[in-house]
N, C-alpha and C positions, 0 to 999 in steps of 0.2 A: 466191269468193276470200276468206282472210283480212278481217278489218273492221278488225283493230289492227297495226298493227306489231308484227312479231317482238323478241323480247327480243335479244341479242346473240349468246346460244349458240343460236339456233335450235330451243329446247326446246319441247316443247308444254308447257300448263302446265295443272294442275289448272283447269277454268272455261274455257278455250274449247273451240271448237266440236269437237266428237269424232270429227265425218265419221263414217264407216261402223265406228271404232273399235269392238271390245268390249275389257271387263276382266275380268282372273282377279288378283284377290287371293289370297295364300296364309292359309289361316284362322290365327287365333295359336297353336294348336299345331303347325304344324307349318313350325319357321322355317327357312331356309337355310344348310347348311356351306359355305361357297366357299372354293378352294383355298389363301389366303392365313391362313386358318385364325381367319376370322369369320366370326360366324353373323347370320343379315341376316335379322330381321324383317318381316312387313309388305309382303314384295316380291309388287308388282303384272306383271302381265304384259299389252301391248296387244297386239289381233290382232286380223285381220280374215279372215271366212271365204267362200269361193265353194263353188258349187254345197250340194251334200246327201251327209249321210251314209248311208249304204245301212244295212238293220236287220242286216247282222253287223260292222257297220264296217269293211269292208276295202276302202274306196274311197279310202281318206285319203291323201294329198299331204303334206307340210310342204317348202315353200319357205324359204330360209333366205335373208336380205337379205346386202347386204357392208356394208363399213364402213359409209359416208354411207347407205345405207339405211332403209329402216322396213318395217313394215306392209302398207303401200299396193302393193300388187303390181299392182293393177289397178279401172280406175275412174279418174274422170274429177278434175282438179281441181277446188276449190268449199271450201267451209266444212269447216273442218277440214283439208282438204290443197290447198297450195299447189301442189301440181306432180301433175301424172297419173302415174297409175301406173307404176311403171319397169320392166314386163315385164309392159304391156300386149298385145304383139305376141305372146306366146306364151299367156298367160294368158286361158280366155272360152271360149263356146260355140262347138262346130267347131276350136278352135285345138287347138296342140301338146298344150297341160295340156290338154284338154276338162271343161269345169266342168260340163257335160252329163252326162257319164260318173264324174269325179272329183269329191269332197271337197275341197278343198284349203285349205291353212291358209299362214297366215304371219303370224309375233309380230316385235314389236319387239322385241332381245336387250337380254337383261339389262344397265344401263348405257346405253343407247340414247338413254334421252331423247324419246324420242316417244311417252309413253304410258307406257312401263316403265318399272320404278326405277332411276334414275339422279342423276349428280351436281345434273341439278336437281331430285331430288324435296327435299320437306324431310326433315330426318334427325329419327327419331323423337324423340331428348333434345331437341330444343329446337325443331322445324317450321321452321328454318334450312333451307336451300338445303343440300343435304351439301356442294357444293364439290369442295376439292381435301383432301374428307376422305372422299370415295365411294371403298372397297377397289379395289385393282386385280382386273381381271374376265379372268377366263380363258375360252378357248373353249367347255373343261369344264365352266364355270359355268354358261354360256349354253346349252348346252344339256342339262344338269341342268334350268333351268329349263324348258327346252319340255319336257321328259318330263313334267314335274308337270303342263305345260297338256294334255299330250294325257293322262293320268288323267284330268284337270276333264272332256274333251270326249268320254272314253269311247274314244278310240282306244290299242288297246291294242298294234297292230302298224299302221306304217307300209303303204300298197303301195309308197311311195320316197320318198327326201329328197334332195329337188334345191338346188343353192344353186350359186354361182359367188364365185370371189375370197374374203373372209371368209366369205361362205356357205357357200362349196365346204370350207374348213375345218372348219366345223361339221358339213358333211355328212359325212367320215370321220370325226369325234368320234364322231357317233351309231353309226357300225358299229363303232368299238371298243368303245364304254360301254356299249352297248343293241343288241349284235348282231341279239339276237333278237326286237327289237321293228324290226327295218328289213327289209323284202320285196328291196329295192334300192335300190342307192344311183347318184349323177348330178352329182359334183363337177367343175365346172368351171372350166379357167384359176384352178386353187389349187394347194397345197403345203400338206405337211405339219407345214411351221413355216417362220416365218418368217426370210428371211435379215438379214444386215447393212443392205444398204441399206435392206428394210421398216424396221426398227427407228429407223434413222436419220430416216430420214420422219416416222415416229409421233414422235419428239424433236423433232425442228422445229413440229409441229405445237401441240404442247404449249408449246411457247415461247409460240409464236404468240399463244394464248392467254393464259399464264399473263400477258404483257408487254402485254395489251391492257388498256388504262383503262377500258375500257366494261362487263370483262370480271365476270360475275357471280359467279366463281368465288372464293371467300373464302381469303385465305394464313393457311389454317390446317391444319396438320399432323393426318396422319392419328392 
């Protein structure tokens, strides 16, 4: 388990424990366009991977997390992750996903916060916390990003992208954007955008935060 108390946004943070984390950095030639129409530097990507890639690569998986999610799709909690995997009952050898048979991947999405570049990474001008001056992150973005991880990992076609709720979002991203890098897709209890009350939610949410004293988040403007 954790050794220190979590900061207040629940961020992981440069310097603790990684758990089973890996990272993909993007080299500094080749930095990020996200749809807000900034280009983002430096942007890391966490992810954790089960089973083996077969030698033509066409075993591969990408699980997409939902909102509160991460990485950790399965695996126990311990150093580095407080909570067990949250689709450990499908995820493993013999199960639904079979890790026996499949590759399977799952990153933490851009903005995340667990690993990946997010409002709490530090912002390159000044190694400051980016805050509430981290661009707003589109689905697009997010999974823009994971195409660049599955380049790094050699998979060049999906066998499926499964995800549920924000995931399940991601998951028709990738067959619009990268048709032809997805075998199948496996979008679950999701929508194609979000409605009024979503949005309302995410506003509360934000409050929530922006109106918390404890809150890391710097009121400084994008």
């Amino acid at each position: 388990m954790a050794t220190k108390p979590l900061p207040a946004s629940g961020a992981w943070r440069m310097g603790d424990p990684a758990g089973h984390r890996r990272f993909f950095t993007l080299p500094a030639d080749r930095k990020l366009a996200i749809d807000v129409g900034v280009v983002m530097e430096g942007v890391t990507t966490a992810y954790e991977t089960w089973g083996s890639l077969n030698s033509d690569a066409s075993n591969a998986i990408l699980l997409c997390h939902a909102w509160t999610g991460d990485s950790h799709v399965a695996g126990r909690a311990g150093e580095g992750h407080p909570t067990p995997g949250w689709w450990e009952g499908a995820v493993g050898p013999g199960l639904a996903i079979d890790t026996n048979q499949f590759f399977v991947v799952c990153a933490n999405v851009l903005g995340g916060c667990q690993g990946s570049t997010g409002p709490a990474s530090p912002h390159p001008v000044d190694g400051k916390p980016y805050g509430s001056r981290f661009p707003v992150i589109t689905i697009r973005d997010m999974v823009r990003t994971q195409a660049r991880l599955a380049d790094h990992l050699g998979v060049r076609k999906w066998r499926a992208v499964v995800g549920g709720s924000m995931g399940g979002m991601q998951v028709l991203e990738w067959a619009v954007t990268f048709p032809e890098r997805v075998g199948a897709i496996m979008p679950i209890a999701t929508c194609a955008q979000a409605s009024a009350q979503q949005i309302a939610w995410g506003s509360i949410g934000r409050r929530g935060i922006t109106n918390d004293p404890r809150a890391w988040c710097p009121a400084t403007t994008r």
